[in-house]
C-alpha positions in Angstrom: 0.0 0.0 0.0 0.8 3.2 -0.6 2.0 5.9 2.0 -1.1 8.5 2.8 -0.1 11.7 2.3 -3.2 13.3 2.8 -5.9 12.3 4.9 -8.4 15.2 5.4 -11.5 14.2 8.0 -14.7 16.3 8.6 -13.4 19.4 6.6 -15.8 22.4 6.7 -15.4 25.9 5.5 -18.1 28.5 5.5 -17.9 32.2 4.6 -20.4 33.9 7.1 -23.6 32.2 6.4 -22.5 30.2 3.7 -21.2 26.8 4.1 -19.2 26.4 1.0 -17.6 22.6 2.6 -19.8 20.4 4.3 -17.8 17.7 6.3 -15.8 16.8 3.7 -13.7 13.3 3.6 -10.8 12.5 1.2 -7.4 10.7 1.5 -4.3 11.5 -1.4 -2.0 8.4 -1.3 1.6 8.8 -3.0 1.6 8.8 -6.5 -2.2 9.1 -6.7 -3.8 11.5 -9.5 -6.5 12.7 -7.8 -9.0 15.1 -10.4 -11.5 17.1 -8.9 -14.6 17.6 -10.9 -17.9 19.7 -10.5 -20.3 22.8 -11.6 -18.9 25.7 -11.3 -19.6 27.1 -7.2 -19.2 23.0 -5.8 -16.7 23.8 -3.3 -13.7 22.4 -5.7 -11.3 26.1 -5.8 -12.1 26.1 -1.8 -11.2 22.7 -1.4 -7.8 23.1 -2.8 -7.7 26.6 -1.0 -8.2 24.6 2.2 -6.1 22.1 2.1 -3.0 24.2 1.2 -4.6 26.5 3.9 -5.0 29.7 1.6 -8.3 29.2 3.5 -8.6 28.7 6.9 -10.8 25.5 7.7 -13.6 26.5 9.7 -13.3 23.2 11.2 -12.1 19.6 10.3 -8.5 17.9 9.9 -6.1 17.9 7.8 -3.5 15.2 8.4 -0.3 15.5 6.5 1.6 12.1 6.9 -0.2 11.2 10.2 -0.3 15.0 12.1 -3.3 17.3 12.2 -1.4 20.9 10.5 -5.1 22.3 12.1 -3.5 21.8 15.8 -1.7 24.6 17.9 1.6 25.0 17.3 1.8 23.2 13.9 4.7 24.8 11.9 2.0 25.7 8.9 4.9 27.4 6.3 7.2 23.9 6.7 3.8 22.2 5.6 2.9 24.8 3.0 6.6 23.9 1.2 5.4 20.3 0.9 2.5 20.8 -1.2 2.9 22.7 -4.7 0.4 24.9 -5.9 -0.3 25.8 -9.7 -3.1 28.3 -10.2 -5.4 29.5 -13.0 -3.8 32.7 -13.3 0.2 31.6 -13.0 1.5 34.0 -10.5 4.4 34.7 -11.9 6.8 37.4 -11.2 6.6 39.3 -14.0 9.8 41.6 -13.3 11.6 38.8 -13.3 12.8 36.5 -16.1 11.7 32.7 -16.4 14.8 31.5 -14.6 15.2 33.8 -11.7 11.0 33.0 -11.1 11.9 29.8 -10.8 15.3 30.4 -8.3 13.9 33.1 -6.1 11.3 30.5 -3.9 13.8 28.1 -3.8 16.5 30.2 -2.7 14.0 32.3 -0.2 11.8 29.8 1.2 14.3 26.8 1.0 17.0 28.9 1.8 19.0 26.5 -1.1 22.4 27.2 -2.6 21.7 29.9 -6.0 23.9 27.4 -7.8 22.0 24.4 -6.9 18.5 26.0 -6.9 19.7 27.0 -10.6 20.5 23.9 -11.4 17.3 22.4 -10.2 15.7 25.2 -11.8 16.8 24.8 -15.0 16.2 20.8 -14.8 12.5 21.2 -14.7 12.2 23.9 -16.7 13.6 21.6 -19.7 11.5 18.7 -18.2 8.3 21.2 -19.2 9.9 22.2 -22.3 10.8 25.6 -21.4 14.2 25.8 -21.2 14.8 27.7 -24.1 13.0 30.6 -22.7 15.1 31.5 -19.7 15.8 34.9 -20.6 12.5 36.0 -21.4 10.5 38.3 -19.2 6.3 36.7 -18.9 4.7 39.3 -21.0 7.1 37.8 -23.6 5.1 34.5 -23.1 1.9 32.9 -24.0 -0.6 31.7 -21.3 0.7 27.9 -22.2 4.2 29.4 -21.5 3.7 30.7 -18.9 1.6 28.0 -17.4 4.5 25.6 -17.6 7.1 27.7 -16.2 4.7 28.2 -13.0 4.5 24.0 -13.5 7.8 24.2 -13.4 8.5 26.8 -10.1 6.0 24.3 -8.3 8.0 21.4 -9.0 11.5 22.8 -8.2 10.1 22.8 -4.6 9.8 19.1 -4.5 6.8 18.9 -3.2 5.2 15.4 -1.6 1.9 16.6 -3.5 1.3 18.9 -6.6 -2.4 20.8 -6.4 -3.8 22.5 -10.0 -6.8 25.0 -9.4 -8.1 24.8 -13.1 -5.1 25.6 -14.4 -6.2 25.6 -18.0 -9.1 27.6 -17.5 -7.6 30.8 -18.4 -5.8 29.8 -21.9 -6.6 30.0 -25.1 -8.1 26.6 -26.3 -4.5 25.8 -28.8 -3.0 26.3 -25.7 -4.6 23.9 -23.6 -2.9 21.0 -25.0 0.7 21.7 -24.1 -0.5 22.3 -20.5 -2.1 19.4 -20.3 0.8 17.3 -22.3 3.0 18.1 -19.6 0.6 17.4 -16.8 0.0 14.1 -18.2 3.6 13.5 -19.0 4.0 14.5 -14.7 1.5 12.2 -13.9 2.7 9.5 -15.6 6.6 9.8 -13.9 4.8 9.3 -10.5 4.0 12.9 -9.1 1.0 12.9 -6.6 -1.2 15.2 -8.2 -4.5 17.2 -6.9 -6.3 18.4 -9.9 -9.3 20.7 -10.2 -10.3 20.6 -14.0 -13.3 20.8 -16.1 -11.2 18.8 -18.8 -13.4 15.9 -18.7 -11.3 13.4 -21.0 -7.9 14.1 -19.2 -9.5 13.9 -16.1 -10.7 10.4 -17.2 -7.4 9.7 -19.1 -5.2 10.3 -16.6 -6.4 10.1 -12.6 -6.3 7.1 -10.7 -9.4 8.5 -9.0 -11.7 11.1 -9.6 -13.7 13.0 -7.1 -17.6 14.5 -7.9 -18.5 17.3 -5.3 -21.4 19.2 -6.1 -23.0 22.1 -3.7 -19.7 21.5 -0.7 -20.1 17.6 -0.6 -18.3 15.1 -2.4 -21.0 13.7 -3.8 -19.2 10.4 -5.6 -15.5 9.0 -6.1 -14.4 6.0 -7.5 -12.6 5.2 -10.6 -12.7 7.2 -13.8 -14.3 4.1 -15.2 -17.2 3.9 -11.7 -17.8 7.7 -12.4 -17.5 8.4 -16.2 -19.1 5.1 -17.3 -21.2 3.7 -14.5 -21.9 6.6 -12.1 -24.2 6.1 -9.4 -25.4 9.0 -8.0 -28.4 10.6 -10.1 -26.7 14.2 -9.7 -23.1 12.8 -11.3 -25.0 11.6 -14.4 -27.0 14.6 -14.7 -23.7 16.6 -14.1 -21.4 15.0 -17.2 -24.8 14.6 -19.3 -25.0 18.3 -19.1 -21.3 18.6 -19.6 -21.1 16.3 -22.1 -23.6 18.4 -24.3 -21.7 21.7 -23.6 
């Protein structure tokens, strides 16, 4: 069996009045691709949001590799540079050229060697095909571009698990593919991966498991095959008939 990274018990998050998470139970296992699908306003962005703790739980655990990061006295930024985050909109530094946003985490929150967070840097940035861009400054770079040289800043922290907010949701549909080549390609070297997506057929190509939430709850998981083919739940097959039509 495979180690559990992730084991998240009872997770709710409400904004005011509004419970966005309702007692929500997943585990991420090592080397698990995990997809996250949904309407629109399910709970999936907050989900993420939560479990990286850009949100703040409203209650719940979050147990990474057996500890709750929830409890007093948790050292949250040692947990936060375990888990790498890729969002819809890059983030990228954009006075800064594709190398040095790719060194300057490394070297600040890491506190690594430049040379070796270089090195490492430069590593994944060709693994992403992107290394021939190094000088360039992001408005020199397409959304796809750019996409994979965020990719590529996540992965140069080594993190134990990889989390994608839509990350293709703000490109250009000719650049979808690349993006989702080299997601695929990073699934398939053994990366635990957390993805949010409305890209139905790589969700189903690529994730060991895929998780249905609709209105804070997860409403079904099981296989891509159990939820694509043979779902159970009346609101899953209503979901991908209506996304299947789109």
């Amino acid at each position: 069996m495979s180690e559990i990274v992730l084991d998240i018990k009872n997770l709710k998050k409400s904004f005011g009045q509004n419970e966005v998470l309702k007692d929500i139970h997943m585990t991420v296992a090592s080397g698990e691709v995990i997809s996250i699908i949904g309407s629109s306003g399910s709970g999936k962005s907050t989900l993420l949001r939560s479990i990286n703790l850009l949100e703040q739980p409203t209650s719940g655990e979050i147990l990474y590799k057996g500890e709750n990061v929830l409890q007093k006295g948790y050292d949250l930024n040692k947990y936060r540079t375990h888990l790498g985050m890729v969002f819809q909109s890059f983030n990228l530094f954009n006075n800064l050229d594709v190398l040095e946003n790719v060194i300057v985490a490394q070297t600040t929150v890491l506190k690594r060697q430049r040379a070796e967070a270089k090195q490492i840097a430069l590593e994944n940035l060709t693994a992403v095909g992107m290394d021939k861009f190094v000088n360039a400054k992001p408005s020199q770079l397409s959304g796809g571009q750019k996409q994979r040289v965020a990719i590529a800043r996540a992965l140069s922290m080594n993190p134990d698990v990889l989390l994608f907010d839509e990350p293709t949701s703000a490109l250009d549909p000719e650049m979808v593919g690349e993006v989702l080549k080299t997601m695929q390609e990073l699934a398939e070297s053994g990366l635990t991966m957390v993805i949010v997506t409305h890209e139905m057929a790589f969700a189903r190509e690529v994730s060991d498991r895929v998780i249905f939430m609709d209105k804070g709850v997860v409403a079904e998981s099981g296989t891509p095959e159990e939820i694509f083919v043979n779902p159970k739940e009346e609101r899953t097959k209503e979901f991908l008939t209506r996304f299947l039509q789109d």
